[in-house]
C-alpha positions in Angstrom: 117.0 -51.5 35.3 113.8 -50.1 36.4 111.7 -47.4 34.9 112.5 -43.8 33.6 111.4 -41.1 35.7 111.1 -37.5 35.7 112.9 -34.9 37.6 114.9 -31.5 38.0 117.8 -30.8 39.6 117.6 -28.7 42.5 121.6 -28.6 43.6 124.6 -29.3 41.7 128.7 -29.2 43.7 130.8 -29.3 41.5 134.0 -29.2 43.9 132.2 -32.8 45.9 131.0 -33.8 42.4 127.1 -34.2 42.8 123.6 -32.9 42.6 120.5 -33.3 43.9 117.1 -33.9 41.8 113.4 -34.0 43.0 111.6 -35.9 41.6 107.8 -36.0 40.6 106.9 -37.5 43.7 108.7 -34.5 45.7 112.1 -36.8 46.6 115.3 -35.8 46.9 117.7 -37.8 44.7 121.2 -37.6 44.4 123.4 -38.3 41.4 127.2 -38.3 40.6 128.3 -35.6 37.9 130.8 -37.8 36.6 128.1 -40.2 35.0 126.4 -37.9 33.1 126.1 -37.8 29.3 124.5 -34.4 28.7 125.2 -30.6 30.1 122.9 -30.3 33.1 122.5 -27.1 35.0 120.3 -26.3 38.1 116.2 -26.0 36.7 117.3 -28.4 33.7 114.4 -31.0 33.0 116.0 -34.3 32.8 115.1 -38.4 33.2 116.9 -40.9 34.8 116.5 -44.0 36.5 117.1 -45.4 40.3 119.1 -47.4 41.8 119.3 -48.4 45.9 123.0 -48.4 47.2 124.1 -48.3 50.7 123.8 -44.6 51.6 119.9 -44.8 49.6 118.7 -43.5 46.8 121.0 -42.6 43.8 119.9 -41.2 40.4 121.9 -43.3 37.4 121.5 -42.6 33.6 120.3 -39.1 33.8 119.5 -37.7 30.9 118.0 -33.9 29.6 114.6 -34.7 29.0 114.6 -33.6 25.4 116.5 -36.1 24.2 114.2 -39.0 24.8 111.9 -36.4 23.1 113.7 -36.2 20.0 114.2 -40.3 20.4 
């Protein structure tokens, strides 16, 4: 896949089952909860990568950022 980048989530629903991140180019990205492998609140620091699907831009392997500190 393509490169990591750099976010933090802005939104998370967890009755629909999704969040929103911005990225550090000021984009909204949206990601499913269901796919995550960490804890991630609203403010949390994280990296992910991106992937283009039919409705646009969706966030996959997100990550806390921390953990690609400790790597």
């Amino acid at each position: 896949m393509g490169d990591m980048r750099k976010g933090d989530v802005t939104q998370i629903d967890f009755e629909y089952g999704h969040g929103i991140i911005i990225d550090e180019n000021g984009q909204d990205i949206h990601f499913q909860l269901d796919n995550l492998s960490d804890q991630i609140n609203i403010n949390s620091k994280i990296i992910f990568e991106i992937e283009l699907r039919k409705h646009g831009l969706v966030a996959v392997n997100v990550k806390l950022e921390m953990e690609e500190i400790r790597g």
